[in-house]
C-alpha positions in Angstrom: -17.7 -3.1 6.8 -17.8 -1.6 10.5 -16.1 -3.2 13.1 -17.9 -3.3 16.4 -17.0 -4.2 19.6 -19.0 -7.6 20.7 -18.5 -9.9 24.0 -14.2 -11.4 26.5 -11.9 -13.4 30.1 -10.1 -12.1 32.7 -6.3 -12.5 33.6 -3.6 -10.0 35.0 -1.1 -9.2 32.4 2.3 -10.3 33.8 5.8 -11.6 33.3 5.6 -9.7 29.7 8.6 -7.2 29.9 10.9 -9.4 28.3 8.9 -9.6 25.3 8.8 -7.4 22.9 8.4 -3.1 22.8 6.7 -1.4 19.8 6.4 2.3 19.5 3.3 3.9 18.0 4.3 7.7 16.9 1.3 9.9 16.8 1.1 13.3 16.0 0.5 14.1 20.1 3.4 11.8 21.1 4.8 8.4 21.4 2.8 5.1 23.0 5.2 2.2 23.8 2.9 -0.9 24.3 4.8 -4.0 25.5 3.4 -7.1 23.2 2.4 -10.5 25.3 3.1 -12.9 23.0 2.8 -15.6 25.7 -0.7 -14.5 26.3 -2.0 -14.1 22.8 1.1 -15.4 20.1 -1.3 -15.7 17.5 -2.6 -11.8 18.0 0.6 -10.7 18.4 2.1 -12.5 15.2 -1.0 -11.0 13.2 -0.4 -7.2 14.9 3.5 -7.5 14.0 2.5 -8.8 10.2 0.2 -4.9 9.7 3.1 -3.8 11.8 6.3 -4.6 9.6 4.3 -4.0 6.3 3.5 -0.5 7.5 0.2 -1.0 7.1 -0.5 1.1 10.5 1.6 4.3 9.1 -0.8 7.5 9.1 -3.3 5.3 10.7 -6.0 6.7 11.9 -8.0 7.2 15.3 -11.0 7.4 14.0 -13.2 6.4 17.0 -12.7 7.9 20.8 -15.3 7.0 23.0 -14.7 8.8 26.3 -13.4 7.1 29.4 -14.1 4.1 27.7 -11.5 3.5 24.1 -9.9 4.8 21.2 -9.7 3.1 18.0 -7.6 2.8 14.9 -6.2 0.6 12.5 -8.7 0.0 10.0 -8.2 3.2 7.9 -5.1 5.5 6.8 -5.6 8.8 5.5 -3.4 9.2 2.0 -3.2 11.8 -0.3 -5.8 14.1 1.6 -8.4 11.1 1.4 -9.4 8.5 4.0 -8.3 4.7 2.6 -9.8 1.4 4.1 -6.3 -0.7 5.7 -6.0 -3.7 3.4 -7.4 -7.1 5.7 -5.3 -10.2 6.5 -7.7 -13.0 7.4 -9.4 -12.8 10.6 -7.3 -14.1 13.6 -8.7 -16.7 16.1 -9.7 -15.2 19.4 -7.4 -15.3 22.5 -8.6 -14.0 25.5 -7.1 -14.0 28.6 -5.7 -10.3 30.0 -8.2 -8.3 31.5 -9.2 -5.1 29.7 -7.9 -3.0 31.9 -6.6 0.7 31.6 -3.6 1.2 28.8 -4.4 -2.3 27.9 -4.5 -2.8 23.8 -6.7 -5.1 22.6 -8.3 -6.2 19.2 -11.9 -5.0 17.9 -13.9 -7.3 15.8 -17.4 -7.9 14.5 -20.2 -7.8 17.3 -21.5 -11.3 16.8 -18.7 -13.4 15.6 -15.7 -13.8 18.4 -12.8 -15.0 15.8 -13.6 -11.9 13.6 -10.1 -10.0 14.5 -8.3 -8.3 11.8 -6.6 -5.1 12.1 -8.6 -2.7 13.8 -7.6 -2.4 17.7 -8.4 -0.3 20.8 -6.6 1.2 23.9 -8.7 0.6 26.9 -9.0 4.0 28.7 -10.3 2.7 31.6 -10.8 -0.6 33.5 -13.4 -2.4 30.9 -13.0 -5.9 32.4 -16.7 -5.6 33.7 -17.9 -5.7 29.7 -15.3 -6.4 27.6 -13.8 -9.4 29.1 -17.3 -10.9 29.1 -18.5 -9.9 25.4 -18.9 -12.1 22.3 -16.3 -14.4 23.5 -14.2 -12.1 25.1 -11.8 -9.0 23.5 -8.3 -10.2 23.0 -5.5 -8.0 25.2 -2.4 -8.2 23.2 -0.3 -6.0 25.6 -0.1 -2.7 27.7 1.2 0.7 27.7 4.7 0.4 29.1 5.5 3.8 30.6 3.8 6.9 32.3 4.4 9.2 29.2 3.1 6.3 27.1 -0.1 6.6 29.0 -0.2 10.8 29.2 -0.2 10.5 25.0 -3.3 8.1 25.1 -5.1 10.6 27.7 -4.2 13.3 25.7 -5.7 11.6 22.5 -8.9 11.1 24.4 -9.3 14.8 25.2 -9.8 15.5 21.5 -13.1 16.5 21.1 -15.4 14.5 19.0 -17.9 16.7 17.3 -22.1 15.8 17.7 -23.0 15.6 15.2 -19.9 15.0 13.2 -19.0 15.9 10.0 -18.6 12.5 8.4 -20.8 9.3 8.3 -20.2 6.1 10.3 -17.4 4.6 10.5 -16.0 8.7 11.2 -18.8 9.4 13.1 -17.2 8.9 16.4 -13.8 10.4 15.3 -11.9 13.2 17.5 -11.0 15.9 15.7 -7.8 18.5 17.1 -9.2 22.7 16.3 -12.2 21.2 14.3 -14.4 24.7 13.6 -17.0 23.3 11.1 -16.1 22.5 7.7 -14.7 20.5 5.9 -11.8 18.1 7.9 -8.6 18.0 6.6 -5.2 16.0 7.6 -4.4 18.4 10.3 -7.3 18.0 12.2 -7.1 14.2 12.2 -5.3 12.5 14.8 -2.8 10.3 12.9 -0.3 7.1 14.0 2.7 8.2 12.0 4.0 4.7 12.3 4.6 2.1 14.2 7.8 0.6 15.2 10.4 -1.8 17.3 12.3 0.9 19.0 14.5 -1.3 19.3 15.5 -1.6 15.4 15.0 -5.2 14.1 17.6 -6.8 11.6 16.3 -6.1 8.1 15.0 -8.7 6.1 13.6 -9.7 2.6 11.9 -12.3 2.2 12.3 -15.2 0.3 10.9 -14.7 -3.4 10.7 -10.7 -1.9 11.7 -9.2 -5.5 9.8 -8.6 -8.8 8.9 -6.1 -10.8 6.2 -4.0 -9.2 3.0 -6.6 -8.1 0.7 -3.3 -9.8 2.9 -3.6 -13.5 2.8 -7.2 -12.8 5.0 -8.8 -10.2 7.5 -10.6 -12.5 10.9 -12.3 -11.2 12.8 -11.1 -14.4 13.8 -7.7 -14.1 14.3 -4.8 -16.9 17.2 -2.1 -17.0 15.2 1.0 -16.0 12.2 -0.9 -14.5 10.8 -0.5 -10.8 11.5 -3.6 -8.2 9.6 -4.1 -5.3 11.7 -5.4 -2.2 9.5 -6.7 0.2 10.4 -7.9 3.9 10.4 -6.6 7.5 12.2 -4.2 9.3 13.2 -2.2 6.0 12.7 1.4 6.9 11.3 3.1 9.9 9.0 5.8 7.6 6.2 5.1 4.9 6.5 7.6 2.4 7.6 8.7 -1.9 10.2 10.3 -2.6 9.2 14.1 -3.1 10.5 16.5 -6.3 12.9 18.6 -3.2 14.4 15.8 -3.3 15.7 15.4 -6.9 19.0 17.4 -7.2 19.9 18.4 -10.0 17.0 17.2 -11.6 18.4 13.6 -10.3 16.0 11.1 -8.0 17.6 10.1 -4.8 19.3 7.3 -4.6 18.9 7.2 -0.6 15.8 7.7 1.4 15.7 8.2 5.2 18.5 6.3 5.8 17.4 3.3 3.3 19.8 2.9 -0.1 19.4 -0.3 -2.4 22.6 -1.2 -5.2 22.0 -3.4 -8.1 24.9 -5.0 -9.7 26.9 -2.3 -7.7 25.1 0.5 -8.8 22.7 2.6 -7.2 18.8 2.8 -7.5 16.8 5.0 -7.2 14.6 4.5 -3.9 11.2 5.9 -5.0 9.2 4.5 -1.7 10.2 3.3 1.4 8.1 1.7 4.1 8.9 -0.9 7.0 7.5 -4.2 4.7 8.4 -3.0 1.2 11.0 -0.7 -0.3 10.6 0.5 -4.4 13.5 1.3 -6.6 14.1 2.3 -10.3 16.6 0.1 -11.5 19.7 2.1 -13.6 19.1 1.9 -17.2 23.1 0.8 -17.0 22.6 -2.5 -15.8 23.7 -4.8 -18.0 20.9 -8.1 -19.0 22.6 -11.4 -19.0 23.5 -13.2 -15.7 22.0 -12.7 -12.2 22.6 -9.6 -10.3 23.0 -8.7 -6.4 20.5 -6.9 -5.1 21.9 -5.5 -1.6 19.5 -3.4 0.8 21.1 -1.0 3.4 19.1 0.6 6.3 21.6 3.0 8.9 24.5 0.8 8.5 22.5 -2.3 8.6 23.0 -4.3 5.6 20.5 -7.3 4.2 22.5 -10.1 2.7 22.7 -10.0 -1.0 19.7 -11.2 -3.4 19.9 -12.5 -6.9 17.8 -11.1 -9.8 17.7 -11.7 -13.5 18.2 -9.2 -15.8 16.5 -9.0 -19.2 16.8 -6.7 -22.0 12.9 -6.4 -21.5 10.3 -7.2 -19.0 7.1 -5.1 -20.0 4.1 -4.8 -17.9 0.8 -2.3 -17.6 -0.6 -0.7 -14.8 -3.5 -3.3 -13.6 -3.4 -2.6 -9.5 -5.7 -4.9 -7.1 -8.7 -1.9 -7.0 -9.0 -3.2 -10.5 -9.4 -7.0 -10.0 -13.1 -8.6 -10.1 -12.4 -12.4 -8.3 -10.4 -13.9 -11.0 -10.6 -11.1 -13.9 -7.7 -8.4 -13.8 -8.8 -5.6 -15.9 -6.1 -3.4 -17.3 -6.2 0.5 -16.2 -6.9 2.3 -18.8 -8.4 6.0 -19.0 -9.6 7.8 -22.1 -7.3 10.3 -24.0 -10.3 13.3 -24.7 -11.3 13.6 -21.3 -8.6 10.8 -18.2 -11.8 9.3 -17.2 -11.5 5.7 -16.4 -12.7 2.9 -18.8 -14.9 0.4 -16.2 -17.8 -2.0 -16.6 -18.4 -0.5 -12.7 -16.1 -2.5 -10.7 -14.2 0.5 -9.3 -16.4 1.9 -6.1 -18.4 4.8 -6.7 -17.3 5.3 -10.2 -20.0 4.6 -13.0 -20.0 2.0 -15.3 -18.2 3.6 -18.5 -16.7 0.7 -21.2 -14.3 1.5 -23.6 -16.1 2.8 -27.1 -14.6 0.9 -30.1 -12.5 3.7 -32.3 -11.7 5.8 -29.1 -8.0 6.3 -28.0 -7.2 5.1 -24.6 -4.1 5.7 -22.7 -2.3 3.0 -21.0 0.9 2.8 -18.6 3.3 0.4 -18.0 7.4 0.1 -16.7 9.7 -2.1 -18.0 9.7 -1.9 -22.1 13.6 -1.1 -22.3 15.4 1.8 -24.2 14.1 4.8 -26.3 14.6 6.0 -29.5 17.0 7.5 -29.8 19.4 5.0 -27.8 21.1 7.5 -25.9 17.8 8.5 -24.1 18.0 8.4 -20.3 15.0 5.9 -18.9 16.6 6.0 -15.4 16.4 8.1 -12.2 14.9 11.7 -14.2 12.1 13.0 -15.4 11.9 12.6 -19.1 11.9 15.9 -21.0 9.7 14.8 -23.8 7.4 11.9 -24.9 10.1 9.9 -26.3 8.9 6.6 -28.3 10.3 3.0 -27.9 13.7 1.8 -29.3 11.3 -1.9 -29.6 8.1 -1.0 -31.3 4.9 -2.6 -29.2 1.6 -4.7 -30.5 -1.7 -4.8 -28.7 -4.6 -6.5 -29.3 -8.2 -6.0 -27.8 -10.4 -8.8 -28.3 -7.9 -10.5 -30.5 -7.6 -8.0 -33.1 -4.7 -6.0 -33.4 -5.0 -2.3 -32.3 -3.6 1.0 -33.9 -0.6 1.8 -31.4 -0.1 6.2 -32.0 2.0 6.1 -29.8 4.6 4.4 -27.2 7.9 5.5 -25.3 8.4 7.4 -22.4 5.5 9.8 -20.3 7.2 13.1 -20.3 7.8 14.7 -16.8 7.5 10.8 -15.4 10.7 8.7 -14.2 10.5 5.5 -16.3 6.8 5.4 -17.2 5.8 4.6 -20.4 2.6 5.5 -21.9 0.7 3.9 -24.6 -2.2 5.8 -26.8 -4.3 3.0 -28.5 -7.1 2.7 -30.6 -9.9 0.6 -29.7 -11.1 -1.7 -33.2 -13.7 -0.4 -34.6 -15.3 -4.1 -35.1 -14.5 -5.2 -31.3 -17.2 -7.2 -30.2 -19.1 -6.0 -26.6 -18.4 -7.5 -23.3 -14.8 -7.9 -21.3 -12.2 -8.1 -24.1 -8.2 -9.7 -23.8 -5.7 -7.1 -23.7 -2.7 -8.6 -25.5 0.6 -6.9 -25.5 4.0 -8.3 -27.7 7.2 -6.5 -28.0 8.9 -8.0 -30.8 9.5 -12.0 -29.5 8.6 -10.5 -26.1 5.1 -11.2 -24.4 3.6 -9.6 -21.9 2.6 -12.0 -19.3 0.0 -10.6 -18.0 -3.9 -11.9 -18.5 -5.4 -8.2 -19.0 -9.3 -8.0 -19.4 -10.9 -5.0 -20.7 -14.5 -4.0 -20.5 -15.7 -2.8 -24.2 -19.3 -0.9 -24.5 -21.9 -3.3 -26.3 -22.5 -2.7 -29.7 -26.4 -1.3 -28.5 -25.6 0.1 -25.3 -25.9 4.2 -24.8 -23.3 5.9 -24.5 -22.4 7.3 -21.0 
């Protein structure tokens, strides 16, 4: 859904430069705004939630409009694609500061005035005549606190935007740097590397902040060799994965611009980093039984000390939010013969293609404990070969038990396992329970997966 700009009050902004700085890092220099929580708190608390989550990094500008605003937030361009920024719910209006030049203020929906998300615009020239009078009035959340603060913004609005453009609306006001025709790639963009408080904020996690990865299942109990999520504020000042330069001596990094997380003493492996969430591959040496500290250190700046359980095993598959229809979490799952995905057409622009009873699908998943044999490595390198569980594994599809060929490590992966199973050749049609033991262990996960009717064509 587009956002649009709609109807907004008048105000000076004032008596702000005690609150708080943030730093937007573009790829064509820094913009320090200067928040006014005392104007708009509600705004402000909502921009510094995206903020501390990094939901902002490699955000992109991707409407300039000239002499009038630029505008970001709403998408971030990720592995050479453009993604739509994940939505909080909408924030009430607060108008107040006039929409003058190098003021920031929130877009939202052209006919409702409490329609605010995440999407926001810098003002680049006195607007107040429109903006502080439309659909309620456009909330001004602060104000560009320096001369080279506003140079960068000017300089952003130079960027030609191309007429006609190259991509449909919402890109089809979007200003793109040495554009020649063609297709539009991440150096033509212009992007907001992050945002930040220059400043450097205490990090924090928050309370009930760790479990197993939310996309493997988000448990509280924690496997040797499984992936934790920390999330909190303040963690890191980049959004980014760990890259393969990075592994020495075929070894992952146990530090990551400046961010390094222990476990029981001993060092993960910090595969992401971003300012709201931090993911590390626990050591396969950690020892189940009691509690363990979790510690988080960011440039010297330590988080106090979090308890985890450990358990021998904590399995869970890969079933992220793309693949969750209101209350139904389907399991991803992609077919052996050809990695296309198995979907009754809830993924976006992917066609509907159910699993085929007596087909092999492939399924991923962290967690499931040692190889076979014991001595295997499941922690912080690449596993040279498919190597198959110490703890054999049961599914069922539909609640009858499927042929497992085979499950144990994903060769050239860092503690991903992979699971080849045979649909039943007498599963009924329709959206089928994934069910997944591991000896006395169950997976707690309510996995759904979408099986081709017994009539239907084939795809």
């Amino acid at each position: 859904m587009s956002v649009r700009f709609g109807y907004v009050a008048a105000l000076s902004l004032v008596g702000c430069l005690s609150a708080q700085t943030v730093r937007f890092q573009t790829n064509l220099g820094d913009i320090d705004v200067i928040l006014a929580p005392e104007s708009a708190p509600q705004t402000v608390q909502n921009f510094l939630k995206y903020m501390n989550r990094g939901a902002y990094n490699n955000s992109v500008f991707h409407r300039s409009v000239p002499g009038f605003v630029i505008q970001a937030g709403g998408f971030n361009y990720v592995n050479g694609g453009f993604q739509t920024t994940p939505q909080d719910p909408a924030v009430r209006n607060e108008p107040g500061i006039s929409n003058t030049r190098g003021t920031i203020a929130m877009a939202k929906l052209g006919d409702n005035p409490n329609s605010a998300t995440n999407q926001f615009f810098f003002n680049l020239g006195d607007n107040s005549a429109n903006l502080n009078n439309q659909n309620g009035g456009f909330t001004v959340f602060g104000r560009i606190a320096n001369q080279a603060g506003l140079e960068t913004m000017d300089k952003i609005a130079a960027v030609p935007v191309p007429n006609p453009g190259p991509l449909p609306s919402p890109f089809d006001a979007i200003p793109l740097i040495n554009w020649r025709g063609g297709a539009v790639d991440e150096s033509n963009l212009v992007l907001i590397k992050s945002v930040t408080n220059p400043d450097g904020g205490e990090p924090k996690i928050f309370e009930d902040g760790i479990t197993t990865l939310p996309a493997y299942g988000g448990f509280k109990q924690v496997a040797p060799g499984s992936y934790i999520s920390i999330r909190g504020e303040f963690l890191a000042e980049s959004t980014r994965e760990w890259k393969i330069s990075e592994f020495v001596n075929n070894n992952a990094p146990t530090s990551l611009d400046g961010v390094n997380v222990t476990i029981d003493s001993l060092s993960g492996y910090v595969n992401y980093v971003s300012p709201g969430e931090v993911r590390v591959q626990v050591p396969g040496s950690v020892l189940p039984g009691e509690p363990v500290r979790v510690v988080l250190n960011y440039r010297g700046r330590t988080v106090p000390p979090v308890m985890v359980p450990i358990v021998p095993l904590a399995g869970g598959l890969h079933a992220p939010p793309s693949h969750k229809v209101e209350d139904k979490q389907y399991v991803a799952a992609i077919r052996d013969s050809d990695g296309s995905p198995v979907t009754n057409g809830f993924l976006k622009d992917v066609p509907a293609a159910p699993a085929i009873p007596g087909e092999v699908l492939m399924f991923t998943g962290i967690g499931f404990g040692p190889a076979d044999p014991p001595f295997t490595i499941i922690a912080g390198r690449p596993s040279r070969d498919s190597t198959p569980l110490l703890n054999p594994v049961k599914f069922k599809i539909g609640g009858i038990e499927a042929n497992v060929e085979f499950a144990g490590l994903r060769k050239g992966e860092v503690g991903i396992y992979e699971f080849r199973v045979v649909v039943p050749a007498d599963v009924v049609g329709g959206d089928q329970k994934v069910e997944v033991t591991q000896g006395d262990d169950v997976v707690r996960q309510e996995l759904w997966l979408p099986v081709r009717m017994a009539d239907a064509p084939a795809q």
